[in-house]
Wavefront OBJ file of the C-alpha trace (Angstrom):
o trace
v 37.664 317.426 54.181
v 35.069 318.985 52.162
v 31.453 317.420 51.533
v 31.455 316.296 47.292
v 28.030 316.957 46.001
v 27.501 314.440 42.616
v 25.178 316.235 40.507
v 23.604 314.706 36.782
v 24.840 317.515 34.004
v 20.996 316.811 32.906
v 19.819 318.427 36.355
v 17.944 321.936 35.494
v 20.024 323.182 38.585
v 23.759 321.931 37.531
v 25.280 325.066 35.930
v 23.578 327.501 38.182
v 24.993 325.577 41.664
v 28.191 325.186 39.390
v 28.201 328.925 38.631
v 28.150 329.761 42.187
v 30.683 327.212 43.933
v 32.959 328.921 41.127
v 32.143 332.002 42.103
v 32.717 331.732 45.683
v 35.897 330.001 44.618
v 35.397 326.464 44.948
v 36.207 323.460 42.745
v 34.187 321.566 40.403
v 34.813 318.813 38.468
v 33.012 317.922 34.163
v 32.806 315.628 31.598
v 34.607 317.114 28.762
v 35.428 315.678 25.087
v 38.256 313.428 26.774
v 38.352 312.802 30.492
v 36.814 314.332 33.096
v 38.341 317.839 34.519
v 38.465 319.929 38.150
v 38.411 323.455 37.517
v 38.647 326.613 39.074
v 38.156 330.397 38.082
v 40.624 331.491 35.874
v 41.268 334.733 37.730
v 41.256 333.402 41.548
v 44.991 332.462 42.790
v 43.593 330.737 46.037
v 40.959 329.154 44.087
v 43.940 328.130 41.460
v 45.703 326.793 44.275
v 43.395 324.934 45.872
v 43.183 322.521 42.411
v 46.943 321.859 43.349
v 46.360 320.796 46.730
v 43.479 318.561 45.909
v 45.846 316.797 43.003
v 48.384 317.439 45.061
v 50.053 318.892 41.736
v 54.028 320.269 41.238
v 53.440 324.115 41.688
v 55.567 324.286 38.578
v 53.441 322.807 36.050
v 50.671 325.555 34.332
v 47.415 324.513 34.383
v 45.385 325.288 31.138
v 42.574 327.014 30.167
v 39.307 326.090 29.249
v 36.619 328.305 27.092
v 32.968 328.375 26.123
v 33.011 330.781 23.157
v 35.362 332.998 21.203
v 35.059 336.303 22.736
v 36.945 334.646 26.142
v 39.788 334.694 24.466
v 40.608 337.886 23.899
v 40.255 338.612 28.384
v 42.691 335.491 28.510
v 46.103 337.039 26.075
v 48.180 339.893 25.302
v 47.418 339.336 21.401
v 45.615 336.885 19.521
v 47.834 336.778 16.115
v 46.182 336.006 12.972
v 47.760 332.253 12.681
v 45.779 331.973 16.005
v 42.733 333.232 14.870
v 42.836 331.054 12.104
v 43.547 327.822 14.128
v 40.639 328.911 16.374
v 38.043 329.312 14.056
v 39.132 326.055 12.028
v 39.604 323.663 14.861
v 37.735 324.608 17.919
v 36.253 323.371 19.261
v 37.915 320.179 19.304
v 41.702 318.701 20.357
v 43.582 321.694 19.502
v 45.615 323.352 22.667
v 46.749 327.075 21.843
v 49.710 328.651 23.577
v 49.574 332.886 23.821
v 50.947 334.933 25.026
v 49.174 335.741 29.052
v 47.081 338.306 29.955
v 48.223 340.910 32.285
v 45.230 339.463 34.659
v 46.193 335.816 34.372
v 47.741 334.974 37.834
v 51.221 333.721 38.026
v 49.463 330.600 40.232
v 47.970 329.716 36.871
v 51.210 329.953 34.854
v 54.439 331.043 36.369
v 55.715 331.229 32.195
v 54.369 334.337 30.148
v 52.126 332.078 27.924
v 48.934 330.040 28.831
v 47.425 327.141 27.012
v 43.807 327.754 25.795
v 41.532 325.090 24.730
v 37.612 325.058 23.712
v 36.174 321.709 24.442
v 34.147 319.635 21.995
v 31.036 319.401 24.509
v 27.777 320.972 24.600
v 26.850 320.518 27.890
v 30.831 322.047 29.153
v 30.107 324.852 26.084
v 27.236 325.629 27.837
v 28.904 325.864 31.636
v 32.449 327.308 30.260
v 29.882 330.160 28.612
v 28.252 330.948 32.387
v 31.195 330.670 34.486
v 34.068 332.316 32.116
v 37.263 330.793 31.026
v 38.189 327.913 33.628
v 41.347 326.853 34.846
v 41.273 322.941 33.995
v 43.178 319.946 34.595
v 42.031 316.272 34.896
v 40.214 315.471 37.970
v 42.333 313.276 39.227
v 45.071 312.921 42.269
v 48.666 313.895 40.049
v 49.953 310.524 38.579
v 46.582 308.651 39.512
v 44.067 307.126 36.683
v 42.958 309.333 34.053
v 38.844 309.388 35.003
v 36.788 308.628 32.893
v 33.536 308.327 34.910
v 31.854 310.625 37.597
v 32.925 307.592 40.543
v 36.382 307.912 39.001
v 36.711 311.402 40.051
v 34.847 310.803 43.378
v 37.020 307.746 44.619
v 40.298 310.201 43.927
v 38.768 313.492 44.539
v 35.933 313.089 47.116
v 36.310 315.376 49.983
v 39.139 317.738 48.211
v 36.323 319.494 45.861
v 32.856 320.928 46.214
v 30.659 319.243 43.223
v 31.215 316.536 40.313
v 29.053 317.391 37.453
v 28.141 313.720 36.588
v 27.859 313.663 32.264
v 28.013 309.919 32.502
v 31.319 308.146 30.833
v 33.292 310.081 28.272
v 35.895 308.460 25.113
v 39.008 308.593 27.485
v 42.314 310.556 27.533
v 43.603 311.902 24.064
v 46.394 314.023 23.955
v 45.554 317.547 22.481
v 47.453 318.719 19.751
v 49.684 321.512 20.774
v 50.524 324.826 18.897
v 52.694 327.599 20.093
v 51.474 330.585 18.622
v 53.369 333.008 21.244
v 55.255 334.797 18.830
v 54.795 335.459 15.005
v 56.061 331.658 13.957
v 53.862 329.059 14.380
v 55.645 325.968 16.361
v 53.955 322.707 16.504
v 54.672 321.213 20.426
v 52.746 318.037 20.460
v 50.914 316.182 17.262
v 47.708 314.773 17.942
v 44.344 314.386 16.532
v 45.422 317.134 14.423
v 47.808 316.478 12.279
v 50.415 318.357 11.344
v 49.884 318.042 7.819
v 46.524 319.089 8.633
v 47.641 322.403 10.084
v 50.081 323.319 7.233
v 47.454 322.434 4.715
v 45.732 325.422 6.606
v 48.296 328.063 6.104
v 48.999 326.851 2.424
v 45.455 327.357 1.250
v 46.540 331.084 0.437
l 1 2 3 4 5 6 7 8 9 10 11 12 13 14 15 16 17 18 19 20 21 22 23 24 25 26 27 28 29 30 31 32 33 34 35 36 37 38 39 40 41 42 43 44 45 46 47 48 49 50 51 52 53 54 55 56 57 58 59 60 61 62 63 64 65 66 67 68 69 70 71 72 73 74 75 76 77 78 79 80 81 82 83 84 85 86 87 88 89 90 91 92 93 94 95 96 97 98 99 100 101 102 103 104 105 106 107 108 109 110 111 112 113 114 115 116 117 118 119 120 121 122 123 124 125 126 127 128 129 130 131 132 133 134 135 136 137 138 139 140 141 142 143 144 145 146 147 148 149 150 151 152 153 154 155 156 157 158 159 160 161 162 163 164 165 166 167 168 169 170 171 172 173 174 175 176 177 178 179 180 181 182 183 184 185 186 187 188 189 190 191 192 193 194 195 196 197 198 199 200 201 202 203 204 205 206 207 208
């Protein structure tokens, strides 16, 4: 058992104590534009693996990605096709989940497939943080199959004691599935409809 620290996301000191637990390869847990997430540097396998012990989390299942800005995408894939691009600079940030092809420095803890799923969260304050600390590794902070939180106490009553700070943003709108696109290879596949539609995303590529 590890002491939680609760911190307010308005506190002057919240991304820079943040910034250094991830660093040193802790966990911290957001607010983001659904739930809130526990997170872990992108490029740290023991770090990566502590998020599955806390959630106690299937090894199998790839944890995504979360960014603060453009420019960590590129550090995060192989190749960022144009479709990509595209669905980048239209949708993010917002509900839109991107699957690339991985790095050659994305761990195998992350993703044991050779894609990862990228998202850039519609959140100033998590903008902000994502844009000091690098890409994050990010899943909901939360114990696998428990209540999707919502709330800072939501993530300490699962998570207290497994992680090293909640960033408390106060309550956020709840879960809402991403939409998922596949843009891996040069076809566009649509995984998972959500909040964008998929008429929404063809109406992109049509516009030509």
């Amino acid at each position: 058992m590890i002491e939680t620290q609760m911190i307010a996301i308005d506190d002057p000191q919240a991304i820079p104590i943040a910034q250094h637990i991830i660093e040193q390869g802790g966990l911290i847990a957001f607010p983001t534009d659904t739930i809130y997430g526990v997170a872990a540097d992108t490029y740290n396998p023991l770090a990566i693996q502590k998020i599955y012990d806390a959630k106690q989390r299937p090894d199998e299942k790839a944890l995504p990605v979360l960014i603060g800005e453009m420019e960590q995408l590129d550090k995060l894939t192989l190749f960022v096709s144009e479709a990509a691009r595209r669905l980048a600079d239209t949708f993010w940030p917002g509900a839109l989940t991107l699957i690339l092809p991985k790095g050659p420095d994305i761990p195998i803890d992350l993703s044991p497939y050779p894609t990862v799923g990228v998202r850039m969260p519609d959140l100033a304050f998590t903008l902000k943080l994502l844009q000091k600390t690098g890409p994050l590794a990010t899943t909901s902070a939360n114990i696998s199959g428990g209540p999707n939180p919502t709330m800072a106490a939501d993530v300490m009553a699962q998570l207290g004691g497994r992680i090293d700070l909640i960033l408390d943003g106060g309550p956020t709108p709840g879960p809402a599935a991403s939409t998922v696109v596949d843009v891996s290879s040069p076809d566009m596949t649509i995984l998972r409809e959500g909040p964008i539609t998929r008429s929404e995303l063809k109406a992109l590529f049509e516009e030509d």
